[in-house]
C-alpha positions in Angstrom: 63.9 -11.0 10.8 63.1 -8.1 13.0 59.8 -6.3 12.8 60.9 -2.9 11.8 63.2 -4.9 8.9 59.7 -6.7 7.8 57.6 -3.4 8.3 60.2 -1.3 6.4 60.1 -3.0 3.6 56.0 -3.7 3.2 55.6 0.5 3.5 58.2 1.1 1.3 55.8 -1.2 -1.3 52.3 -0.4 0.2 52.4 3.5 1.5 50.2 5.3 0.0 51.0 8.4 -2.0 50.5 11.4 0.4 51.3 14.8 0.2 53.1 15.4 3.5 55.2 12.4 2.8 56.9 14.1 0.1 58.6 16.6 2.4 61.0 16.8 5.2 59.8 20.5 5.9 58.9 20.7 9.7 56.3 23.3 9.0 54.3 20.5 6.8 54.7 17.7 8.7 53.4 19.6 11.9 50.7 21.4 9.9 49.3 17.5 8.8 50.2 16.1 12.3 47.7 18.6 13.8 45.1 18.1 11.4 44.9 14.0 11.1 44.6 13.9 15.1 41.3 13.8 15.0 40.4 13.5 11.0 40.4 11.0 8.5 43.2 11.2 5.9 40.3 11.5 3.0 39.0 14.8 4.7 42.2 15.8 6.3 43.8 16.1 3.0 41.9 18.5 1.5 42.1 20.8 4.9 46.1 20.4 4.2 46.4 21.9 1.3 44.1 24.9 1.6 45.8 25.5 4.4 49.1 25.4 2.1 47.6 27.5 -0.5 46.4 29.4 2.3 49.5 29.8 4.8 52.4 28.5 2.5 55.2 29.2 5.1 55.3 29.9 9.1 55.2 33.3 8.6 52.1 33.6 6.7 50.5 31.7 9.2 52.0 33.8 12.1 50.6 37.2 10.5 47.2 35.8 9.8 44.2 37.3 11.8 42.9 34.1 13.6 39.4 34.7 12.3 41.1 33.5 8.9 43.0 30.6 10.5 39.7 29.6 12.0 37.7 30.1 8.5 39.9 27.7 6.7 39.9 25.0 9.5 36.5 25.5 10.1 34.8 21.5 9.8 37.4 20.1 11.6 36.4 20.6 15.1 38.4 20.6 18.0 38.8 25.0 17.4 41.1 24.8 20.7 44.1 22.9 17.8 43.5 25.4 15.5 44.2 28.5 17.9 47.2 26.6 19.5 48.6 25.8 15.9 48.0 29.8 15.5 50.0 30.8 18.7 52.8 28.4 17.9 53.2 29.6 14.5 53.5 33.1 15.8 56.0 32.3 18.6 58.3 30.0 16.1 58.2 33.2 13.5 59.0 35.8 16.4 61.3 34.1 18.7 63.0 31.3 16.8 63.1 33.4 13.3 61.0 30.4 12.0 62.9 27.7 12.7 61.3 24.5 14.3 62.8 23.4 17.3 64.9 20.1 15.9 65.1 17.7 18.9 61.9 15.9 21.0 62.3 17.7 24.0 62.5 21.0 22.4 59.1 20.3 20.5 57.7 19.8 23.3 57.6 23.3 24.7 55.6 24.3 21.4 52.1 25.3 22.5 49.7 22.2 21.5 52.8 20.0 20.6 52.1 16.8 22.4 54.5 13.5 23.0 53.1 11.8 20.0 53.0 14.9 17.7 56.5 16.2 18.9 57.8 12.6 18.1 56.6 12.4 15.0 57.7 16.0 14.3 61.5 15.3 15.2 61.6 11.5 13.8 60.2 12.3 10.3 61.7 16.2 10.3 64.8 15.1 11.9 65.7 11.7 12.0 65.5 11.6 15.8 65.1 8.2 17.4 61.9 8.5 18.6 58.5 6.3 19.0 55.7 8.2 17.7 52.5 6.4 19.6 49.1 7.6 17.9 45.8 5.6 18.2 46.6 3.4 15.3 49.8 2.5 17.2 48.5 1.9 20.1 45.9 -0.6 18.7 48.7 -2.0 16.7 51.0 -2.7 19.7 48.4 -4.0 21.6 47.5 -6.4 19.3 51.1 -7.8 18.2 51.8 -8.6 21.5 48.8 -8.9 23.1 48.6 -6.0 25.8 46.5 -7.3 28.6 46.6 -3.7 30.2 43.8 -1.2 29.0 45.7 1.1 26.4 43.6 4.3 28.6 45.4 3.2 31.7 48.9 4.3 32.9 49.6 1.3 33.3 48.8 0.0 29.7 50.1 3.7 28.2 53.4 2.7 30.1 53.9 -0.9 28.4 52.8 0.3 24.7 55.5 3.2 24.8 58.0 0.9 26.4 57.5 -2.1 23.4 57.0 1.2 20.2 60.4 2.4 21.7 61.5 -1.9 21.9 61.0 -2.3 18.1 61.7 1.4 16.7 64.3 1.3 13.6 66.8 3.3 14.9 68.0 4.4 11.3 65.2 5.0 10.0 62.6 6.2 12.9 61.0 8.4 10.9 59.5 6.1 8.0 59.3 2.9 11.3 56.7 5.6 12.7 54.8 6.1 9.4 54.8 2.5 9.0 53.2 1.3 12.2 50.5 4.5 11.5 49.8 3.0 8.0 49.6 -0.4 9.2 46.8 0.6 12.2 45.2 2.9 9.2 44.6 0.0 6.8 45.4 -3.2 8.0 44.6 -3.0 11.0 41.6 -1.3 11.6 39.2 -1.2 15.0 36.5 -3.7 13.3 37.2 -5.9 11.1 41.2 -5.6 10.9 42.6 -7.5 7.2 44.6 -9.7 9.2 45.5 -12.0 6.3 47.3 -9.0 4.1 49.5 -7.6 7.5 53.1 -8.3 7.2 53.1 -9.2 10.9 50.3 -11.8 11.1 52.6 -14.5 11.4 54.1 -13.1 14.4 51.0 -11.2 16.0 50.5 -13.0 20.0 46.5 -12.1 19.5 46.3 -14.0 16.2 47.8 -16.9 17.8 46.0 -16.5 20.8 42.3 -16.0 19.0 42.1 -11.9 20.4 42.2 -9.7 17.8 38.0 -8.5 18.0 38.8 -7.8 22.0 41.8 -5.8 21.7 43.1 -3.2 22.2 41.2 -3.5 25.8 40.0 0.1 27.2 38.8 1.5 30.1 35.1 3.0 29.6 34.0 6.0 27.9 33.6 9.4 29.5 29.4 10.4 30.5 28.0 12.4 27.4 26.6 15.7 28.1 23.1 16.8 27.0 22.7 20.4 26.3 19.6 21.8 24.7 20.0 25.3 22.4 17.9 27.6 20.6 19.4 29.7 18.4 17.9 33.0 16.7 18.1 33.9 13.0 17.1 37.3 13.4 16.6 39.3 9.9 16.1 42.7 9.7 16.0 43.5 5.6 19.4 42.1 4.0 20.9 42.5 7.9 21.3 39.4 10.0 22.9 39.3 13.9 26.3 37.5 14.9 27.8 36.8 18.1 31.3 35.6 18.7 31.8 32.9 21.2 34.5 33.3 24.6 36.5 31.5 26.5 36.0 28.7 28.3 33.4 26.4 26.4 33.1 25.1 23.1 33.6 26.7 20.0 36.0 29.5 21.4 36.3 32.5 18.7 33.4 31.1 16.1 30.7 33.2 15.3 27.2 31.8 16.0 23.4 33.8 16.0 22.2 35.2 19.3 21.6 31.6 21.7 19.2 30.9 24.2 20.4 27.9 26.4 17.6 25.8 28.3 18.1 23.1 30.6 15.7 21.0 28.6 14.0 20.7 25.2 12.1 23.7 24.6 8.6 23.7 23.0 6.6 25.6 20.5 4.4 26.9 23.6 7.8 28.1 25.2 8.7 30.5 22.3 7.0 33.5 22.7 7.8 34.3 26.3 11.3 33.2 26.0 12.2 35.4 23.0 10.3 38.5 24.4 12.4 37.7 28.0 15.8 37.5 25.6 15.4 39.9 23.1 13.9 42.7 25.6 10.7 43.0 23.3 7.4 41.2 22.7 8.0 39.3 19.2 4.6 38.6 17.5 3.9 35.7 15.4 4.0 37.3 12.5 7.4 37.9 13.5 8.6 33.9 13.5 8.6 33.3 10.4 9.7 29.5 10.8 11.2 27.0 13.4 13.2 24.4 12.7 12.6 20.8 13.7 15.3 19.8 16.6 18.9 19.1 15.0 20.9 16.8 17.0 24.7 17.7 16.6 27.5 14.9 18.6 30.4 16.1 20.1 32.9 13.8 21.4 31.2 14.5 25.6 28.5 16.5 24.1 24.8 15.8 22.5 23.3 19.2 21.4 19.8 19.7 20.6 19.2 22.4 18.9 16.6 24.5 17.0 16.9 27.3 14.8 13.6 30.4 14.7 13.7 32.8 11.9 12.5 35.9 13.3 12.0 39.0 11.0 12.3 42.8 12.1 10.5 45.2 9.2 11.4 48.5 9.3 14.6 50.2 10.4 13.9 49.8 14.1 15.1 46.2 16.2 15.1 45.5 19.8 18.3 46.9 21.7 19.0 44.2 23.3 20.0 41.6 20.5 23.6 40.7 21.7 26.2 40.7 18.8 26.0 42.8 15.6 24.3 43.3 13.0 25.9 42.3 9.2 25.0 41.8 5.9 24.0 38.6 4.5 26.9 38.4 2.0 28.8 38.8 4.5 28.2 35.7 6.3 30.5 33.4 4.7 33.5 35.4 6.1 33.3 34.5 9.3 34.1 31.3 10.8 30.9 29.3 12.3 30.6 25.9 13.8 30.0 23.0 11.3 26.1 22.8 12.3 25.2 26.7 11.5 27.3 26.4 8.2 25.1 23.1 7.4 21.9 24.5 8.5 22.1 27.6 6.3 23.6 25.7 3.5 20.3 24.1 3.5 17.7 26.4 4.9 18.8 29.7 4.2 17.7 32.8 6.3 
């Protein structure tokens, strides 16, 4: 029996119930490709369907500010998706009167529409014969016939899309795709894979051949980044200070407080000369009225270190030289702010 016959018919009994399943809309299934890149499918779904509520069509989306579109994906990470899935919303609703481009090619043109999103777009949207090769594919393949190439390499990118395209279900692409993404998702996982319940185990090369812990093989990770941050909570009666983030670094278009960036750790001792030198003005103690211990926030190539100092301005007068602007505390939760300054005040406060 072929392998998309016996994978057909184990999703078909063992999928699991999930909203973007339930549609052939383009609109959907890009919206959910875009968010489970990088997300779990317990997290991602909830992002989904705010985002729905949210932006129910590719025009809402299109005439959205992006400070909105950023708000409701903020958590997710990778901001860069978010602003891509903005543009392409607005160039689908202007230019192509909302209509999804319905072949692979033409996908890919889409700003932020890569091989394995545009595949999976036009295979599950359109029925197009195409191998949709995500990370749970790619382990997948590499396991059932026992890739010796790293799956990071050309080489070993070149041989998984070559076998995904070997075994696609050309009448049925779409679900084939889903299948071989539900398989890597459940069955078989990085650590630990459930070999005995996969429909394939008795046809997998690194079962017979004892390799399923060392595959798929992979090249080494990319050298983490350290970078060391102080940020300033400066409060000046029900007023605090926000700056927007630009181009060319993480976070593009989130709001953050007014940053210091050091080359290393700062200490206690450091504080006071380094605000005064910043904020243009000699801050007193009595002005901090706390520092936080060091937060360590991971980003895929980046460590951050970073502190928080709650500094307090009485009166009506504040140094001129605080970069962003001033707002009112309940106004904070309007604005879109990376994941460790909406954790941090969610538990400290101002």
């Amino acid at each position: 029996m072929e392998i998309h016959v016996i994978l057909g018919a184990w999703y078909e009994k063992e999928k699991r119930d999930l909203p973007w399943r339930n549609t052939s809309d383009p609109y959907k299934i890009w919206l959910s490709e875009v968010i489970l890149q990088q997300t779990r499918v317990a997290q991602g779904t909830g992002y989904y369907l705010r985002f729905l509520e949210r932006f129910p069509d590719i025009f809402s989306l299109a005439e959205a500010k992006s400070e909105d579109v950023l708000k409701i994906w903020q958590g997710l990470g990778y901001y860069s998706r978010a602003r891509n899935l903005h543009e392409t919303a607005r160039f689908v609703a202007s230019h192509r009167n909302g209509e999804f481009p319905d072949i692979y090619s033409e996908l890919l043109q889409l700003k932020g529409v890569g091989e394995y999103t545009a595949a999976a777009i036009s295979s599950i949207a359109f029925n197009e014969v195409q191998a949709a090769v995500d990370g749970n594919v790619k382990r997948v393949i590499s396991r059932l016939f026992s890739v010796r190439e790293a799956i990071n390499s050309p080489e070993g990118l070149k041989t998984i899309n070559a076998l995904a395209r070997e075994i696609l279900d050309p009448e049925n692409p779409g679900r084939h795709n889903q299948a071989l993404m539900e398989l890597g998702a459940g069955i078989c996982l990085p650590k630990k894979p459930r070999c005995i319940n996969c429909p394939l185990n008795g046809i997998c090369m690194a079962i017979k051949e004892n390799r399923v812990e060392e595959l798929p093989l992979k090249y080494g990770k990319a050298k983490v980044r350290n970078r060391f941050f102080t940020y300033l909570i400066i409060r000046q009666k029900e007023k605090i200070w926000l700056k927007q983030r630009g181009a060319g670094d993480i976070w593009q278009g989130l709001y953050e407080f007014p940053l210091i960036e050091t080359q290393s750790q700062c200490t206690i001792n450091d504080y006071p000369s380094l605000l005064s030198e910043y904020l243009g003005a000699k801050i007193s103690e009595a002005q901090i009225n706390r520092i936080s211990d060091p937060i360590t926030h991971k980003l895929s190539h980046q460590n951050l270190r970073c502190s928080f100092i709650h500094i307090s301005f009485p009166g009506d007068t504040s140094p001129s030289q605080i970069p962003g602007a001033a707002i009112s505390i309940g106004e904070f939760g309007e604005f879109p702010v990376p994941k460790l300054i909406e954790r941090y005040i969610s538990t400290s406060g101002f």
